[in-house]
C-alpha positions as CSV (number, residue, x, y, z in Angstrom):
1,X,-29.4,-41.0,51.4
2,X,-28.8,-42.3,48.0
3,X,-31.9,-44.4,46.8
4,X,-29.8,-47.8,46.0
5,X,-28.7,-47.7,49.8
6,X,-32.3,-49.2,51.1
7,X,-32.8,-51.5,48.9
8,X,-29.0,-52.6,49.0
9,X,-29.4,-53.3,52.8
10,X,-32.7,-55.1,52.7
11,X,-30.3,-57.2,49.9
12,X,-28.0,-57.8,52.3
13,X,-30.5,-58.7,55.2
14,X,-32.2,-61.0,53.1
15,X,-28.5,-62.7,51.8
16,X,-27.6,-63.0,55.5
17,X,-31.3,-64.8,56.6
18,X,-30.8,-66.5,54.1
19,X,-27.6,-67.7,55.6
20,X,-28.7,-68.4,58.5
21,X,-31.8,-70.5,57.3
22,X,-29.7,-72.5,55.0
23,X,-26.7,-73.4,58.0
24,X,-29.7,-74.0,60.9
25,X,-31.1,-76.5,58.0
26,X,-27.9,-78.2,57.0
27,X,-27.3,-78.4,60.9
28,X,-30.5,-80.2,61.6
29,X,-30.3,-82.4,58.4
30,X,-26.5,-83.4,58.9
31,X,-27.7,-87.2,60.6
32,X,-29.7,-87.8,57.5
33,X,-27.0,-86.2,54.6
34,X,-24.4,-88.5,56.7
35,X,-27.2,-91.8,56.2
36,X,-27.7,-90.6,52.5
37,X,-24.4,-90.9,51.8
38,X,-23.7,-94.2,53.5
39,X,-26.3,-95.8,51.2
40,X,-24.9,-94.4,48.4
41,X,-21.4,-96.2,48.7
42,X,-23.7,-98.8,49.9
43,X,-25.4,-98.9,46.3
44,X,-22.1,-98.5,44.4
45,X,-20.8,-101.3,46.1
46,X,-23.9,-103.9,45.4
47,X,-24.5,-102.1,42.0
48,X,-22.2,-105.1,40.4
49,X,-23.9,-108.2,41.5
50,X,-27.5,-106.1,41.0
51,X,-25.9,-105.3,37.2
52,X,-24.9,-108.8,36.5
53,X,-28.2,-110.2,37.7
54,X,-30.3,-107.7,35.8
55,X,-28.3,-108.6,32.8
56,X,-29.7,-112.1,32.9
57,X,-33.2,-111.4,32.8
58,X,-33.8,-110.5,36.6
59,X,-36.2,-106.8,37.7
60,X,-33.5,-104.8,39.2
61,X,-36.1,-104.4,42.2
62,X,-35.6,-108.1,42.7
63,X,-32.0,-108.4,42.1
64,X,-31.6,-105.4,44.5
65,X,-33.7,-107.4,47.1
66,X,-31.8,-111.1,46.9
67,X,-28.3,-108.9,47.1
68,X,-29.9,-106.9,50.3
69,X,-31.7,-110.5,51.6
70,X,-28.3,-111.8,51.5
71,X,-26.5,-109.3,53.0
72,X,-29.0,-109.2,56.0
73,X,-29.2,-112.3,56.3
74,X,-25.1,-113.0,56.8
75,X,-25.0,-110.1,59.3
76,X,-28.0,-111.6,61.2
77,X,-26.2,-114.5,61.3
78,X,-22.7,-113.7,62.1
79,X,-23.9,-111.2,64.9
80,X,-26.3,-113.8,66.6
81,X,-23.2,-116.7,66.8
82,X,-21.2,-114.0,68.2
83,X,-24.0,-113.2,70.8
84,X,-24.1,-117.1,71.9
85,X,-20.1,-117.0,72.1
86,X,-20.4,-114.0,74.5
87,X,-22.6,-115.3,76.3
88,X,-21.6,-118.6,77.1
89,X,-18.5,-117.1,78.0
90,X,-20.2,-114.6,80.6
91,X,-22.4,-117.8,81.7
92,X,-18.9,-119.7,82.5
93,X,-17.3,-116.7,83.4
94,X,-20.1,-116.8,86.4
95,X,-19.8,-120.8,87.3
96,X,-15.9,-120.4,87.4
97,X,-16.2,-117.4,89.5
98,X,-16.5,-119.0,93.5
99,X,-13.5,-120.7,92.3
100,X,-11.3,-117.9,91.1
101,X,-12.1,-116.0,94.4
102,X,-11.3,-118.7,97.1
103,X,-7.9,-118.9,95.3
104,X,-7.7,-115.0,94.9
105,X,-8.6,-115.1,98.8
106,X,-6.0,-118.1,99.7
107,X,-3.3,-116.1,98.2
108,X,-4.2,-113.0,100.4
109,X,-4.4,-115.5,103.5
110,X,-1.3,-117.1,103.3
111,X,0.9,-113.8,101.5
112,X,-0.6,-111.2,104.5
113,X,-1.5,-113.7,107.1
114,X,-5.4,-113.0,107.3
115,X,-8.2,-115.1,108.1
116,X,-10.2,-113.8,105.2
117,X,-13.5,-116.5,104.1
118,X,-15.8,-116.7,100.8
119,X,-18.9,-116.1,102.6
120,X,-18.1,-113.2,104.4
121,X,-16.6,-111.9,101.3
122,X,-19.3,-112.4,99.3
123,X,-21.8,-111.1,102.3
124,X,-20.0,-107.6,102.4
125,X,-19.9,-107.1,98.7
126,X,-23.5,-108.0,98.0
127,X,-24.5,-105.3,101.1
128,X,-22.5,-102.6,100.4
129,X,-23.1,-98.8,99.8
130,X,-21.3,-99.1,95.9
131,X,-22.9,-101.9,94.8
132,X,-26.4,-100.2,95.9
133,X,-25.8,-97.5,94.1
134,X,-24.2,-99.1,91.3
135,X,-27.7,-101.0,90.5
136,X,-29.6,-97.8,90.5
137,X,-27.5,-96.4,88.2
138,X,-26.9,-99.1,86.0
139,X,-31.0,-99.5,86.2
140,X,-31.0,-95.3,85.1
141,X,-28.8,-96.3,82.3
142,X,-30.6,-98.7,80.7
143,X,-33.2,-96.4,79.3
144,X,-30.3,-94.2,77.7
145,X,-28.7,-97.6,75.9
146,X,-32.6,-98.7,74.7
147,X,-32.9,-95.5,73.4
148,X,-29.6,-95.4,71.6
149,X,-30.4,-98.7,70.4
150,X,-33.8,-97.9,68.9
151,X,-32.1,-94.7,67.3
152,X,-28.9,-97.4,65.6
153,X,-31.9,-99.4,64.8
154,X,-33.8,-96.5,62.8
155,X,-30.4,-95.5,61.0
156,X,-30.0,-98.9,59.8
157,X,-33.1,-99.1,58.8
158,X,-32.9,-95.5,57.0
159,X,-29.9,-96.3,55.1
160,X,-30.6,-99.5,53.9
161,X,-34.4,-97.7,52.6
162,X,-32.0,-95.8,50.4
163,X,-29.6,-97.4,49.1
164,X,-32.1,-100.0,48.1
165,X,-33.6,-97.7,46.3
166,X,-30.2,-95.5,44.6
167,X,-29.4,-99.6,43.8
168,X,-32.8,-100.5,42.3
169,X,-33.7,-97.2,40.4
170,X,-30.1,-97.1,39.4
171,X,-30.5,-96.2,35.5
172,X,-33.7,-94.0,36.7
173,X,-31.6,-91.7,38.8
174,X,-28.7,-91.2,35.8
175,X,-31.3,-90.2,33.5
176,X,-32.9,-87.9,36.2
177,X,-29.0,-86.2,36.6
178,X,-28.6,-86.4,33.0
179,X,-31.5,-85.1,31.8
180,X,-30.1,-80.9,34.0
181,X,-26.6,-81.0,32.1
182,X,-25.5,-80.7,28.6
183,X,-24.8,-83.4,26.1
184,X,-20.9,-82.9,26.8
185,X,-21.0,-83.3,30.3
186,X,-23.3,-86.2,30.7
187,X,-20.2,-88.4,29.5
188,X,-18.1,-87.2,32.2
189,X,-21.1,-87.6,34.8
190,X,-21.4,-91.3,33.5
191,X,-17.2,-92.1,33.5
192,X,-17.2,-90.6,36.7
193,X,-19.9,-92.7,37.9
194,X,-18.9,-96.2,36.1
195,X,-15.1,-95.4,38.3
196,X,-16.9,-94.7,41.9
197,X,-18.4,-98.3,40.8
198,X,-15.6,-99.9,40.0
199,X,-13.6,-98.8,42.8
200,X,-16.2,-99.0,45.6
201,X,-17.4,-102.3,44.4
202,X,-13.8,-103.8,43.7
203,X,-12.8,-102.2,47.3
204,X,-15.7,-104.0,48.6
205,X,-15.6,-107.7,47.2
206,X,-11.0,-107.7,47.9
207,X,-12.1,-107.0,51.4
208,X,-14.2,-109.5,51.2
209,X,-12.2,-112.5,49.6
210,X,-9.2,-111.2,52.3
211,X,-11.7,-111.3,55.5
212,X,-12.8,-115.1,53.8
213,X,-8.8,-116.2,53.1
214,X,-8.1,-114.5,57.1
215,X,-11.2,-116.4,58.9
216,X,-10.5,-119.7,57.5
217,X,-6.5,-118.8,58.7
218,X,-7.6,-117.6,62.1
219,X,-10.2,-121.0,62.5
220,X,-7.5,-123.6,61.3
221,X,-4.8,-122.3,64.5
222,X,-7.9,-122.0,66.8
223,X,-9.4,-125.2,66.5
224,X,-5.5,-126.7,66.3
225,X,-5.1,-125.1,69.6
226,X,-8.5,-126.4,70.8
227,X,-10.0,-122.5,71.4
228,X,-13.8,-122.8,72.0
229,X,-15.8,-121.2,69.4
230,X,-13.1,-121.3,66.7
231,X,-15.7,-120.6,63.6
232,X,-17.0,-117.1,65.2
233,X,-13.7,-115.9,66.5
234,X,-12.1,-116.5,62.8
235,X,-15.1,-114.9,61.7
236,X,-14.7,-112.0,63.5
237,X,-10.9,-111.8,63.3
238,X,-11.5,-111.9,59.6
239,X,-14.6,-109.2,59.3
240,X,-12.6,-106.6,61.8
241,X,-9.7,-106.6,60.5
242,X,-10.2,-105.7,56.7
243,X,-13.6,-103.9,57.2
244,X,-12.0,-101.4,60.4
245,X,-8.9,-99.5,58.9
246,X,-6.3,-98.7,61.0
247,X,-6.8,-100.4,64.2
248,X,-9.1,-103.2,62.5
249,X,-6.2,-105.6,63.1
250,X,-5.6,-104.8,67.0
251,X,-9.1,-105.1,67.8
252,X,-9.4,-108.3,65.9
253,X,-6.6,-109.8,67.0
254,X,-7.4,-109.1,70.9
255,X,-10.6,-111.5,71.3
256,X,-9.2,-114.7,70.0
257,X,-6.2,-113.9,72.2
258,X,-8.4,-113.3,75.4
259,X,-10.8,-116.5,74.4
260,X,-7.3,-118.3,74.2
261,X,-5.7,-117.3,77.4
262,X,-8.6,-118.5,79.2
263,X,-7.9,-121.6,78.1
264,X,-4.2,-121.9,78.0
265,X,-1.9,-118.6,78.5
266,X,0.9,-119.9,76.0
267,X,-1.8,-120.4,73.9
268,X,-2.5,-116.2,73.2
269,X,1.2,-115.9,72.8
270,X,0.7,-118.9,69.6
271,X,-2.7,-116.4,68.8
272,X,-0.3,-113.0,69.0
273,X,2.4,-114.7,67.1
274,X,0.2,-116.0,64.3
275,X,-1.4,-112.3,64.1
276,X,1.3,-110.7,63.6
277,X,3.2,-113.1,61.3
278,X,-0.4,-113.9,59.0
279,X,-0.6,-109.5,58.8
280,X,2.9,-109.5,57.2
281,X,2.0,-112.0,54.5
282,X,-1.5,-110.2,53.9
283,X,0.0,-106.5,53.6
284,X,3.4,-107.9,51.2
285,X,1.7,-110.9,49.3
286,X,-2.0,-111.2,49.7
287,X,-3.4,-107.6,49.5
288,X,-0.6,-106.5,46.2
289,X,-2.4,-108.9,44.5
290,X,-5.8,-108.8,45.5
291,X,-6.4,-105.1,45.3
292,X,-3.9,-104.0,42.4
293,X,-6.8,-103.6,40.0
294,X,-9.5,-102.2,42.2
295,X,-8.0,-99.8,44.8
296,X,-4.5,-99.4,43.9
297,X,-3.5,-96.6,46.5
298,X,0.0,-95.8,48.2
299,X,-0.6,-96.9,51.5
300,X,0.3,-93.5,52.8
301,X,-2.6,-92.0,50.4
302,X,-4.7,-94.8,52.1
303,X,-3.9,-94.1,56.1
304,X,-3.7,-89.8,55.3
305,X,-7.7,-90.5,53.8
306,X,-9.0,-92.6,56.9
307,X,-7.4,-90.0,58.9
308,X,-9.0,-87.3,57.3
309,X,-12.6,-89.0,56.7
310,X,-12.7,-89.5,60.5
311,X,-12.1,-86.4,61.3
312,X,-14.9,-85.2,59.4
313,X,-17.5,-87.7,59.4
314,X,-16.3,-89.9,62.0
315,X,-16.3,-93.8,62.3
316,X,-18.7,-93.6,58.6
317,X,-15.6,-91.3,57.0
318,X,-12.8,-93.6,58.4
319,X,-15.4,-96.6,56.4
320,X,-15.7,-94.5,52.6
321,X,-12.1,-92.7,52.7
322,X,-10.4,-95.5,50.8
323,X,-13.3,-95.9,47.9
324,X,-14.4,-92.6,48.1
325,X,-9.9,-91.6,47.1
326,X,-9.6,-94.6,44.9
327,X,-12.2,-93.3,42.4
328,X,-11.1,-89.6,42.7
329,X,-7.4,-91.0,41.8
330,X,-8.6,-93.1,38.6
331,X,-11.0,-90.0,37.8
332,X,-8.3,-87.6,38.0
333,X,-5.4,-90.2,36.5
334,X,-8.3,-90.2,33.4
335,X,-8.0,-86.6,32.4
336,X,-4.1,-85.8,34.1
337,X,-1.4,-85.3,31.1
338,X,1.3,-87.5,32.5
339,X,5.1,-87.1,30.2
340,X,8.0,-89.4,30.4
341,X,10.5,-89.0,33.4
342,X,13.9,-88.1,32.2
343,X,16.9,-90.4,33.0
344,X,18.2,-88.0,35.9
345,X,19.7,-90.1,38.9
346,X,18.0,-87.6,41.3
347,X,14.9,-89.2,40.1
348,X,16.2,-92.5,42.0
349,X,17.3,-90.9,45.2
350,X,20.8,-90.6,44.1
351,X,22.8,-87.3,44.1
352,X,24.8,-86.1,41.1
353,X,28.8,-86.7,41.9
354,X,31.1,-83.8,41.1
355,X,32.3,-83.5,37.5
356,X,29.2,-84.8,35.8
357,X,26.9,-83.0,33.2
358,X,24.7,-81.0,35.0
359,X,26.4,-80.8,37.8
360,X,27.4,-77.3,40.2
């Protein structure tokens, strides 16, 4: 046996347990990579308003605290008018009920000729097998859903930990990756890092401005119309829609419209109509102009990233695609050569005609 052989497979055992270690760790720390990366766009995205503050005199740690206080404070609010909406809705939902079912019931009567009653209706439902079982398991379930709850809970909570922290200790953690690479590459570290700024933060304050200009839309047709809770369903129509790619709109579109056919049927056809018409002039006049200096992307580029970030990091990917290709497009459209195009008519989609220079 040749005496490099031993120590070549202990060098190979230890490479491959190292291997192992290193996946079973990145496996078990994926959750908390995934948070640490949220609150990294997160910090990005605040780092303008924390920048302009600091500018003026404020501690970062403060300005980083009023932006956060802010934040938390517009969520709190938003999600605790939608709670009310829902559940005065479920609350008349219940009142209207009896009333629903003894026409539901009359229509049974007089199209099948039964002798069908309320009471006995309501007496066989409440003491049936299903229902029984139903409770128990609905009772099971609600340990799972606390549980899931406390974990969102914790998340949030983690994330927002440290991005306050990547947003307060901002100039402290460039220095700290400065300080391991050499004078000529710090420049590039700090370009790159002023672009994923730019980008996520301009990304961030469009969607913004274009979930504000959709809202106030959304509440002018809804209180026209006389839709209860018009303020919270232009909110949410406006929030949804630019802060969900792809299927933001849908989703935002389809409460209003249900809140509205309660009300009036016509009335979700005006809602449908108005959605579709108001996403027109956003995507041809609104967004152009909103987003041609912060996230100027082909809207191909755009729909092929949320694609791919969901289908590697899920509903958090689909969220940071769009930033997270802007700033790799105006890094890489920094330090790409571009020339001149030459005057071919193939360039505009036009084929050469037979007998021209250059032509076969």
């Amino acid at each position: 046996m040749p005496r490099w052989l031993p120590r070549a497979m202990v060098l190979a055992l230890a490479l491959v347990a190292c291997f192992q270690l290193g996946s079973w760790a990145f496996h078990q720390l994926t959750g908390l990579l995934i948070n640490i990366l949220i609150a990294f766009f997160l910090a990005l995205a605040v780092e303008p308003a924390v920048s302009w503050m600091a500018a003026r005199g404020m501690r970062r740690g403060l300005a980083t605290a009023l932006v956060f206080l802010a934040v938390t404070i517009a969520g709190l609010g938003f999600m605790v008018l939608l709670g009310s909406m829902l559940a005065g809705q479920i609350v008349d939902m219940f009142d209207s009920f009896p009333k629903y079912l003894d026409q539901v019931i009359n229509w049974i009567n007089q199209t099948f000729h039964t002798d069908l009653n309320r009471l006995a209706v309501q007496d066989s439902v409440l003491h049936s097998d299903w229902l029984q079982r139903y409770v128990q398991n609905s009772a099971t379930g609600v340990l799972d859903v606390s549980a899931q709850v406390l974990g969102g809970l914790f998340q949030l909570l983690t994330v927002l930990l440290f991005s306050f922290y990547f947003a307060a200790d901002g100039p402290r953690l460039r220095r700290a990756l400065c300080s391991v690479l050499p004078p000529a590459k710090q420049a590039e570290v700090l370009r790159a890092w002023e672009i994923a700024v730019d980008k996520t933060g301009g990304y961030l304050y469009s969607r913004g401005l274009m979930a504000l200009i959709s809202g106030i839309a959304h509440y002018i047709l809804l209180q026209a119309l006389g839709v209860p809770y018009a303020p919270v369903l232009g909110m949410w129509v406006g929030l949804v829609s630019q802060f969900i790619p792809t299927i933001g709109t849908y989703l935002a579109g389809a409460l209003p419209m249900l809140v509205a056919f309660t009300v009036d049927p016509w009335y979700a056809v005006w809602v449908l109509g108005f959605v579709v018409v108001y996403q027109q002039f956003e995507n041809y006049m609104l967004q152009p102009k909103l987003t041609a200096k912060s996230v100027d992307i082909h809207p191909a580029v755009a729909f092929g990233a949320v694609i791919a970030g969901t289908a590697l990091l899920g509903a958090v990917g689909a969220l940071i695609a769009i930033p997270a290709v802007a700033t790799l497009q105006a890094f890489l459209g920094a330090y790409v050569k571009r020339y001149d195009v030459t005057d071919d008519p193939r360039v505009h989609g036009r084929r050469r005609r037979t007998g021209e220079p250059g032509s076969q």
